[in-house]
C-alpha positions in Angstrom: 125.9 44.2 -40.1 124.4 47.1 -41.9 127.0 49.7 -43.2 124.1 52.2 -44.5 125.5 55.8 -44.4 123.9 58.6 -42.2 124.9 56.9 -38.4 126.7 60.1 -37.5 125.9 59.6 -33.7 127.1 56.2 -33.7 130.5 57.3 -35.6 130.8 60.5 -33.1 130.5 58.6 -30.2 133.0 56.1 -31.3 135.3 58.5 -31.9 134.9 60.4 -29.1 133.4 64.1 -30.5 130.5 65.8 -30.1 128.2 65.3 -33.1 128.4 68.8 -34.0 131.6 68.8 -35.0 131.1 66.0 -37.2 130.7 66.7 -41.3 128.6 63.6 -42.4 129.2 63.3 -46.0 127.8 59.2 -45.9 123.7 60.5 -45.6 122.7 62.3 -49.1 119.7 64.7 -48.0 119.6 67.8 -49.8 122.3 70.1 -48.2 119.7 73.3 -48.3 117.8 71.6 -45.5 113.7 71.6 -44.8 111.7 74.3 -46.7 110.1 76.7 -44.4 106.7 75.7 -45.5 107.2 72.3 -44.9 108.6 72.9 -41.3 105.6 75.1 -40.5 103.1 72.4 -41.5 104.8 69.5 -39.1 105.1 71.8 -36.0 101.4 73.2 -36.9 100.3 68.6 -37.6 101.8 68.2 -33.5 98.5 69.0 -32.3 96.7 66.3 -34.2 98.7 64.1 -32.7 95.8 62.7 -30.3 94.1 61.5 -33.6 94.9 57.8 -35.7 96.4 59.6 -38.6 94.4 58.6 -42.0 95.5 54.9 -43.3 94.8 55.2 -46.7 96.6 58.7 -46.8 93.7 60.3 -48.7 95.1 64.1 -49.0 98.3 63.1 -49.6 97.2 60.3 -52.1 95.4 63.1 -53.8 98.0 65.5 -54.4 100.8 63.3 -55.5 98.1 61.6 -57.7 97.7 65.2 -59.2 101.2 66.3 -59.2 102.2 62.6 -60.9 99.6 62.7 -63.5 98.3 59.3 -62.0 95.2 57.8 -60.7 95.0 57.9 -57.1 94.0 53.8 -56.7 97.7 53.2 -58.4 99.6 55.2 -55.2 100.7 53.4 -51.8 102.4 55.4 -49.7 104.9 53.9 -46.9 107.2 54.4 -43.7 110.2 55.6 -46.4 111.3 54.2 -49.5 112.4 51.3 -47.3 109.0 50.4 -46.5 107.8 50.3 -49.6 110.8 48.0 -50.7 110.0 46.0 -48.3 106.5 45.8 -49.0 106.9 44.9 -52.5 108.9 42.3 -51.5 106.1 40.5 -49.1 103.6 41.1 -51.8 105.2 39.5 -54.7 106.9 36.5 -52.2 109.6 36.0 -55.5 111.8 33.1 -55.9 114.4 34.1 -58.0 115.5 38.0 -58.5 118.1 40.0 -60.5 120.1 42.8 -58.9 122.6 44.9 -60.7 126.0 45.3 -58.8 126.8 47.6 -57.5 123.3 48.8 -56.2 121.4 50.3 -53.2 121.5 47.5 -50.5 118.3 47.3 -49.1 116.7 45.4 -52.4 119.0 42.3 -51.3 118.4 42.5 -47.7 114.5 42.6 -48.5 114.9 39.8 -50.7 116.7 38.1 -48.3 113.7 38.3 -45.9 112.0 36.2 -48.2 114.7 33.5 -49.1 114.3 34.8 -52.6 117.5 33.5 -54.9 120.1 36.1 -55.6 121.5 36.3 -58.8 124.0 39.6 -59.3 124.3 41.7 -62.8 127.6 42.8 -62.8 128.3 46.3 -64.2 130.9 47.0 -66.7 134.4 49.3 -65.5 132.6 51.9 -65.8 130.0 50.9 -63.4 126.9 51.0 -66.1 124.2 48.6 -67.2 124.7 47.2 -70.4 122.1 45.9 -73.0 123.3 42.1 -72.6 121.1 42.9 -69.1 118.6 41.4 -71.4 119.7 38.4 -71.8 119.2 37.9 -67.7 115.7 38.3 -67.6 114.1 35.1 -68.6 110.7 33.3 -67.3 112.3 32.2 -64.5 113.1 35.2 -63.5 110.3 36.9 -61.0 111.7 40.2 -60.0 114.4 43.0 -61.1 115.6 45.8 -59.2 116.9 48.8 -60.6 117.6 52.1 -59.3 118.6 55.3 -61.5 120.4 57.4 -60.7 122.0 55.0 -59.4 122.8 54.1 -55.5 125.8 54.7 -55.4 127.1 55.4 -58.3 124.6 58.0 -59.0 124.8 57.1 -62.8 121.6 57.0 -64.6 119.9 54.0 -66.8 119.5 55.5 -70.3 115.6 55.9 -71.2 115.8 53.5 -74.0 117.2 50.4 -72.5 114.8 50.7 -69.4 112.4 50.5 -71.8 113.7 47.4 -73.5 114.2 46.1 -70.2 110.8 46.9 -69.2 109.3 45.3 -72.6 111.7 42.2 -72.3 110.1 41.7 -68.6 106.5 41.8 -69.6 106.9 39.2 -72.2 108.9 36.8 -68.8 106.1 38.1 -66.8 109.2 40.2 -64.6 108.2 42.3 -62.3 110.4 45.4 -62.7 110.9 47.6 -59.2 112.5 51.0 -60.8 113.6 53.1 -57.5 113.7 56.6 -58.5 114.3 58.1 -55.3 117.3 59.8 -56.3 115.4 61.4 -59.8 114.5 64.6 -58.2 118.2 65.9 -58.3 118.7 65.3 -61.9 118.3 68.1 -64.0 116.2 66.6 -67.1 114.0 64.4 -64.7 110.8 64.8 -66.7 112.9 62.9 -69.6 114.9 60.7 -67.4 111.9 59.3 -65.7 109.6 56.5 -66.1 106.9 57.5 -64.6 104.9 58.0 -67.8 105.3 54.0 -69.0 103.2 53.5 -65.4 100.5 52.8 -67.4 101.8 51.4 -70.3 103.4 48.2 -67.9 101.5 47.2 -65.4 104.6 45.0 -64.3 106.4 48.0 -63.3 106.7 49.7 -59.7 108.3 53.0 -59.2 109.6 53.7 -55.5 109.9 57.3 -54.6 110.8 58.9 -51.3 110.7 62.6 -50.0 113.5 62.1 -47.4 116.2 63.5 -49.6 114.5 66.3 -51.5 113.2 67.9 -48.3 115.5 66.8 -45.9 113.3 64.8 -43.6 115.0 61.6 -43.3 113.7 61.6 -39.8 110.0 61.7 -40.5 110.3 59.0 -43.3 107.8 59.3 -45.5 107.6 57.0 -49.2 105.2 55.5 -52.1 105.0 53.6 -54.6 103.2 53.5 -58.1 101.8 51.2 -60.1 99.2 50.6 -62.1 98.8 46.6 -60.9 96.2 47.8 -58.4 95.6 44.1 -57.2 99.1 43.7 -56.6 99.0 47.2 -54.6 96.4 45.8 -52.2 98.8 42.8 -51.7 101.9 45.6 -50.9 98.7 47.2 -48.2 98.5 43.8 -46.5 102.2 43.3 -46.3 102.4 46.1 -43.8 100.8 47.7 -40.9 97.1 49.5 -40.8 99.0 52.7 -40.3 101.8 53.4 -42.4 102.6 57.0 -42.2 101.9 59.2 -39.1 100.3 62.3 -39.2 103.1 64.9 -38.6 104.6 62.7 -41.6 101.4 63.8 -44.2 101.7 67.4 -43.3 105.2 67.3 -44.7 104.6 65.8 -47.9 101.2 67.7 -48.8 103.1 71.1 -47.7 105.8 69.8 -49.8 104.0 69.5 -52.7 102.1 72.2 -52.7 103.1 75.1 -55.5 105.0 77.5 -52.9 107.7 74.9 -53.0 108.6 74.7 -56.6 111.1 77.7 -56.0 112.7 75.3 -53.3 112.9 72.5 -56.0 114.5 74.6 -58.7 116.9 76.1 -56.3 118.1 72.9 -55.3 118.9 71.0 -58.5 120.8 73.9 -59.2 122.7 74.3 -56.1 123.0 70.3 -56.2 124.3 70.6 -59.8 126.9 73.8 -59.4 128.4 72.2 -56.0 128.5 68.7 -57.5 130.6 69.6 -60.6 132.7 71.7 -58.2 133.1 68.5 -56.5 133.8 66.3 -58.9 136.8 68.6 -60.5 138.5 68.9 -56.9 138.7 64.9 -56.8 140.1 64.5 -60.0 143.2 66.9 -59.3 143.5 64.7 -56.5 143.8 61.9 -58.8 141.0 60.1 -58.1 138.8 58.4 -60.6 135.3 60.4 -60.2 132.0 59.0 -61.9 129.9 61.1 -63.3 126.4 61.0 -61.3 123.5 62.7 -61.5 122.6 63.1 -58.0 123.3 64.7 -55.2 126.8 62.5 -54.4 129.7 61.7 -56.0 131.3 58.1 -56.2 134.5 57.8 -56.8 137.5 55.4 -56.4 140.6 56.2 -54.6 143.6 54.5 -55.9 146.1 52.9 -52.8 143.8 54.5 -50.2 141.9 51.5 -48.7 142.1 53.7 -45.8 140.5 57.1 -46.7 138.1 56.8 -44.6 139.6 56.5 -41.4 142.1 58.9 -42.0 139.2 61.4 -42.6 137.6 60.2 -39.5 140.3 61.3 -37.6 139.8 65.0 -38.9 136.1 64.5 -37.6 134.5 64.4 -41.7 132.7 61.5 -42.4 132.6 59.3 -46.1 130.9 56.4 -47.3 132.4 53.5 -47.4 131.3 51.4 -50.3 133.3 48.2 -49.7 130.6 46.2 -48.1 128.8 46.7 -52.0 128.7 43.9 -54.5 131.8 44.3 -56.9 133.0 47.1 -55.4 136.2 47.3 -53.3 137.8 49.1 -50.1 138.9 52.0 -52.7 135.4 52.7 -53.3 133.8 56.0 -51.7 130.6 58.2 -51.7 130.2 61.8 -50.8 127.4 63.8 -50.4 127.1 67.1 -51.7 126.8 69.3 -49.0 127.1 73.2 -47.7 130.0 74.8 -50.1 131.9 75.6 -47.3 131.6 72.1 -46.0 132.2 71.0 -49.3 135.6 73.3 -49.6 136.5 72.2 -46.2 136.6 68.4 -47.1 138.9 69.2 -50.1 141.6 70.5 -48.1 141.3 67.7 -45.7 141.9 65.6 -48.7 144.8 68.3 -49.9 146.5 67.5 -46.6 146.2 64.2 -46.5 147.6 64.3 -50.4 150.4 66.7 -49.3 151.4 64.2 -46.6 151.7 61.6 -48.7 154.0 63.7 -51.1 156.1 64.2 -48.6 156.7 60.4 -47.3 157.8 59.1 -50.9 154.1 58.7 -53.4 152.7 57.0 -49.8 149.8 59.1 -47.8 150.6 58.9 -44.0 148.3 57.9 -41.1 148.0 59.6 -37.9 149.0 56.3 -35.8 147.4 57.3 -32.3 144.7 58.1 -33.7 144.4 55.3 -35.8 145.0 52.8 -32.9 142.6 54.9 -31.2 139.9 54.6 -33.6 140.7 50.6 -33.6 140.5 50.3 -29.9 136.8 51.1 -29.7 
């Protein structure tokens, strides 16, 4: 069973609330919503509608191809980042793959499409990628996965070891999938990024998405880039004739147009004041806080398996990061959200510290609503 954050009418209805009164800190879209201009040119793409949108996503192509720096034959764009996962995964039909662990869990499941062979890079105690990563990647070895920042740890891959990753895989003949769909959040993305070794390894494919930046997880909307244009053809095959619908290109060309640079720079910031807010809040709580570049916090819980029924109950939502390889039930991801969402979750979490304070070190569970919560 998928446990992919974001389900906040499935958790709503099983606890019994309206959906509005849920706070869903398990979905990571940016918390200052859909620019205007975007908005405007989805309503305005509704009467379009009785067209085939474009398969080859020429206008779009076209402007990320500018925007990127690229050439337009090395872009594929896709239903989501998910798509385009899964696409790569059709295309190259891999045997044996590497996956760090933790890591975003789609990569495995698309693998696992395939009957590709799992083998899991674990991450040291402080959940990052060490050099000896290059010791895994050997001729056998036909794909690697690696996402940075990191989902969910939001840590990113320093720029020197992906590119002695990236020079270790081109000598295997690896092909390297980098998912960078977290990248627009970070504040130095221009030097974090590797979207400027696209043409220097052809074996490399960068995943992006526009669902968190500009808030439209409902329209999904991905790509991918690389400069392999044969095996980009293959990735076209792997999937439908039309990949992205028409209201779907109106986002991401209005999105990328000039008037929504302000947007951008608002939200890193926003992203990066509320996150380090965060992040100081959970460590007077006394948990053990990682520091990510994104726009959520991971963080581990110590003796609170149950955190996130417990917030459940108070009608705020977490994301449970148990169902991750090596991590455990203490494990947790929040999203940065509104500040006064964000201020409200705290004290949820001072209440349920105080209550444990009082009941001798040990946090207390609502029991009703606990056997509630069971019961459906």
């Amino acid at each position: 069973m998928k446990l992919h954050g974001g389900d906040v009418y499935g958790v709503a209805e099983a606890i019994g609330i309206p959906v509005e009164r849920c706070m869903d800190f398990s979905a990571n879209i940016n918390p200052l919503g859909i620019p205007d201009g975007v908005k405007k040119a989805m309503a305005d793409a509704i009467a379009d509608s009785v067209h085939y949108p474009d398969p080859d996503c020429r206008k779009l192509v076209q402007a990320l191809a500018e925007g990127l720096k690229v050439q337009p034959e090395w872009i594929l764009c896709g239903n989501g980042g998910a798509d385009i996962i899964y696409r790569i995964v059709q295309a190259a039909r891999p045997h044996k793959a590497l996956l760090p662990a933790p890591t975003f869990l789609e990569y495995g499941e698309a693998l696992e499409s395939v009957g590709a062979e799992l083998v899991h890079y674990l991450t040291d105690g402080q959940m990052e990628i060490r050099e000896d990563i290059l010791d895994w990647i050997s001729d056998d070895l036909d794909i690697l996965f690696l996402c940075t920042p990191n989902n969910p740890t939001g840590l990113l891959i320093p720029t020197k070891l992906l590119e002695q990753i990236l020079e270790r895989a081109l000598r295997t003949g690896t092909r390297v999938v980098l998912d960078e769909c977290f990248m627009d959040f970070v504040v130095e993305e221009r030097r974090c990024s590797m979207m400027e070794r696209v043409k220097v390894y052809p074996n490399l494919v960068i995943v992006k998405s526009f669902t968190k930046l500009y808030g439209i997880p409902g329209i999904r909307l991905g790509y991918g880039i690389s400069s392999d244009e044969a095996f980009l053809k293959r990735m076209k095959r792997a999937g439908q004739t039309w990949p992205v619908n028409g209201i779907a290109l109106a986002a991401g060309i209005a999105a990328l147009k000039k008037e929504q640079e302000q947007f951008v720079r608002d939200t890193v910031e926003y992203v990066r004041r509320e996150r380090e807010w965060l992040s100081g809040q959970l460590r007077e709580l006394g948990y053990t806080v990682y520091e990510g570049q994104a726009d959520y916090l991971f963080f581990r819980a110590p003796g609170q398996p149950d955190l996130y029924e417990r917030l459940l109950n108070r009608g705020i939502i977490i994301r449970r990061c148990r169902n991750y390889v090596g991590l455990t039930a203490e494990h947790y991801r929040i999203a940065v959200r509104r500040q006064e969402e964000n201020r409200a979750l705290i004290e949820r979490l001072r209440e349920l510290a105080a209550a444990g304070t009082a009941s001798s070190g040990r946090i207390l569970t609502c029991e009703r609503n606990e056997r509630t919560w069971r019961q459906k």
